[in-house]
N, C-alpha and C positions, 0 to 999 in steps of 0.2 A: 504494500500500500504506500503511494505516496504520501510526502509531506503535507501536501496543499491538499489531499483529501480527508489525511487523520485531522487537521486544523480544522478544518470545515466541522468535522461531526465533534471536534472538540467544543466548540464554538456553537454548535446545534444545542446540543448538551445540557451546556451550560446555561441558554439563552432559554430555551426548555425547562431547565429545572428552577430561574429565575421566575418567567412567568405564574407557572405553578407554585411557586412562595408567593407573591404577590395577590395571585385569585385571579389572573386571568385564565381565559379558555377561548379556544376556537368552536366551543357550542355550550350552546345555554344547557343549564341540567334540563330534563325534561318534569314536564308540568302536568298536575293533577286538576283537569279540570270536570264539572259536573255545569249539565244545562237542565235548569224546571222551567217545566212547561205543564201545559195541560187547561187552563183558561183562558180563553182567549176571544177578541171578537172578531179574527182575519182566522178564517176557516182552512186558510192554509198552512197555519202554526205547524203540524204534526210534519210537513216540507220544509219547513225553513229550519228548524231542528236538525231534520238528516240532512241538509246543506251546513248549515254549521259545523256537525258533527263530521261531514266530510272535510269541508277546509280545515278543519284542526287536526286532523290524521293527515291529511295531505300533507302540510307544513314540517311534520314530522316533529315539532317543539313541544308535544303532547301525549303523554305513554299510558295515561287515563283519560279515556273521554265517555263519561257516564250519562246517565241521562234518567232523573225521576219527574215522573210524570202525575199533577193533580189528578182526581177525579174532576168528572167535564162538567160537574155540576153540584155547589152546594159546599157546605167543610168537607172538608178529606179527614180525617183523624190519624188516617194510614201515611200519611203526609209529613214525613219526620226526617228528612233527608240527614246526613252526617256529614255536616260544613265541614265540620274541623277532618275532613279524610284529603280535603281537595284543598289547589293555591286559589280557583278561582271559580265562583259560581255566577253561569250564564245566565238570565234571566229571560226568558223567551214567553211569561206572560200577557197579560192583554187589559182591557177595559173592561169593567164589574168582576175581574176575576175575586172569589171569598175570600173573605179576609182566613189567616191561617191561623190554629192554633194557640193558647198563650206561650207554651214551651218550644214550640218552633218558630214562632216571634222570636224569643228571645237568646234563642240558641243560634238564629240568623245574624242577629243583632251583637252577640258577641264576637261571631267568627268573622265578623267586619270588622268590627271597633279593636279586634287583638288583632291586625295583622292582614285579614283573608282577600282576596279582588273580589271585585264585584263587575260583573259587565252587561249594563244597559240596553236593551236592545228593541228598539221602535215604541210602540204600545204598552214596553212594561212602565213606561213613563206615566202612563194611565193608571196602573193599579194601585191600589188601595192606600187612598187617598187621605182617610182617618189616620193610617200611621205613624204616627210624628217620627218618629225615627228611619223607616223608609223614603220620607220626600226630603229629611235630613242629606240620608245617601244620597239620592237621585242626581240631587240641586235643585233641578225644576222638573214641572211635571202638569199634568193637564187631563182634562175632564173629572168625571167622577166629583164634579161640586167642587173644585179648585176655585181661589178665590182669592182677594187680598189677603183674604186673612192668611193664606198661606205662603205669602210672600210677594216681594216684587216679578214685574216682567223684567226680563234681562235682555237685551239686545245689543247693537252696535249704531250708532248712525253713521249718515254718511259723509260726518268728519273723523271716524275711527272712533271713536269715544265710546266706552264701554255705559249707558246706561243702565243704573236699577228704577225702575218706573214702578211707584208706588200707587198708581193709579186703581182707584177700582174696577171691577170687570171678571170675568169667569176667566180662566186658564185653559190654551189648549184650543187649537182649530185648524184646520188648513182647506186649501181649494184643491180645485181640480189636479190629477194628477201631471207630472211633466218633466224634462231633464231640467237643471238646472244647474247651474255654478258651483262650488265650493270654491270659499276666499278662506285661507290660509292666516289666521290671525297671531298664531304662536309656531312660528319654523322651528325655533329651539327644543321645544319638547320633545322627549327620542319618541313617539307616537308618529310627530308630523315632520320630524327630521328629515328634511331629503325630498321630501316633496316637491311637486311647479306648485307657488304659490295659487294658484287657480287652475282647474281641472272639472271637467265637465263630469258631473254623475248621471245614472241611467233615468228613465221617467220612474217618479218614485212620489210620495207627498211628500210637500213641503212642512213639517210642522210650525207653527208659527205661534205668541201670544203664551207659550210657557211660562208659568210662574212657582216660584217654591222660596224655601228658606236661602237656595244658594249663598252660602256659608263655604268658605276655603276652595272654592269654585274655580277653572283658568277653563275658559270659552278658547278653545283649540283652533274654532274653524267655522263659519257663517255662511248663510245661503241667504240671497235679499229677497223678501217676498212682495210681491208689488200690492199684496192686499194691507199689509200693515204698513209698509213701506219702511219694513228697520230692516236690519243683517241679522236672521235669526241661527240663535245658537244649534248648531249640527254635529259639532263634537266636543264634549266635555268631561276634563277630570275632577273630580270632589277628593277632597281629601277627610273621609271620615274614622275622629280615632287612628290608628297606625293603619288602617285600610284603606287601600287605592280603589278606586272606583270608574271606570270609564263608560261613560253614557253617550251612545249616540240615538236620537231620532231618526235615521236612516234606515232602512231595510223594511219598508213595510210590503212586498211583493217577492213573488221566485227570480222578476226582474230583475228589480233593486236589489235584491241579495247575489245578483251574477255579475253584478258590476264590479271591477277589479278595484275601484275605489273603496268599494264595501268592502269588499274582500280581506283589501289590504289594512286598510282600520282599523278592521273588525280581528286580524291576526295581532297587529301589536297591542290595540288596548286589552285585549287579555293577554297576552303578553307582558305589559307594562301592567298590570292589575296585579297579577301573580307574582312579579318579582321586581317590580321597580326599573326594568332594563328592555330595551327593544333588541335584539339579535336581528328580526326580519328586514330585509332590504326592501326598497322601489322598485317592481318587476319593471322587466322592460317597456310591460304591454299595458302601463299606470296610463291612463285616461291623459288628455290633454287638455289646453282651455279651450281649445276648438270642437276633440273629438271624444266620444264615450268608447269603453273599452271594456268588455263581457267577456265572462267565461262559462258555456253554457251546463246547466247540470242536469241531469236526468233525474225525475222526482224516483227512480227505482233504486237509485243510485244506495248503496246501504250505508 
């Protein structure tokens, strides 16, 4: 063996076994995630789940990907999932979903507040409304009798200014569905790190008129609706207790959920829920400001 080749693996070696003192890695440990579902008012919840459930085995950042399911109507009692097994629980419920249990309230409520992710998805924004510690997580949230009382609208105008709008008025609306913008408000966060500032998503609804406690709240990422005419919030992280939390209003269709924008979102903020860190890159095929950019999935797909 030569000189310049023993140097080299000496020097591999070493640089190797620095690393490895410090904590870095060339891959994220893998992540224990769980998605509930089961209430919902978009009849195609039981598809967006196993699209979910395939992007997160896709990505390969995930070595548990569970899935407990409400009963479709009324308390569940059977309804007692195990937070503390997972880094990060999907929430893929909907509008009137029952409220849960006292000790799975609060068995939810700890494995957020000690540490656990949480991630956000469309309509769970809608459910249960009563829970003060839920619209805590969320930030903001809508229907189900949302109201001043439970906090301001949060927006952007169109001098960049982050309003909280203490106005009265119910929470929670949008129009017709359609593609629309994403504006880029925080590059810095490894969520939206790397991104084009602006990138078109697939037709999808807009939500708009969100209102909650938003408390330790950072607005990621705005879509303008011309019915309110603010920059409404489309991605956001809460910080509740040592729990990361990422909440998007996107993905209300098999559409919207094929968009590689969702895609890609929707991988790092559970990602960044579970461990504080983004690992996943900007596929090549990330949507532009001009053009939308899908990946299509088959509802058989397991």
């Amino acid at each position: 063996m030569s000189f310049h080749v023993t140097h080299r693996l000496i020097v591999t070696t070493i640089l190797a076994g620095t690393f490895a003192a410090v904590g870095f890695s060339t891959q994220a440990s893998p992540i224990k995630a769980l998605i509930i579902d089961g209430q919902n008012n978009h009849k195609n919840w039981p598809q967006t789940t196993r699209m979910m459930k395939h992007r997160l085995k896709e990505s390969k950042l995930f070595d548990v990907i569970d899935n407990v399911t409400h009963a479709a109507q009324g308390e569940d009692l059977s309804f007692q999932p195990s937070f503390d097994n997972y880094d990060v629980v999907i929430s893929n419920f909907g509008h009137r979903a029952s409220p849960w249990r006292t000790q799975t309230k609060k068995s939810f409520e700890s494995f957020v507040k000690e540490g656990g992710g949480l991630v956000v998805i469309h309509a769970a924004d809608n459910s249960f409304p009563e829970w003060e510690a839920y619209n805590r997580m969320i930030g903001l949230g809508g229907w189900g009798g949302r109201s001043e009382k439970n906090g301001p609208y949060v927006y952007f105008n169109d001098d960049g200014e982050l309003i909280r709008d203490t106005s009265p008025g119910p929470g929670g609306a949008h129009g017709p569905q359609s593609a629309f913008p994403i504006t880029i408000r925080d590059s810095k966060h490894p969520i939206t790190r790397g991104m084009p500032s602006m990138w078109l998503h697939v037709k999808d609804e807009l939500y708009e008129s969100l209102r909650g406690p938003a408390e330790n709240m950072n607005v990621l990422a705005t879509a303008y609706s011309a019915r309110t005419q603010h920059h409404e919030p489309m991605m956001l992280c809460i910080q509740y207790g040592k729990g990361r939390v990422f909440h998007t209003p996107m993905g209300h269709s098999n559409e919207s959920q094929e968009c590689v924008g969702f895609i890609t979102t929707f991988l790092r903020g559970c990602e960044w829920a579970a461990s504080g860190h983004v690992t996943k890159a900007t596929p090549e095929d990330f949507p532009t400001a001009d053009a939308t950019s899908s990946r299509s999935f088959r509802p058989s797909t397991p």
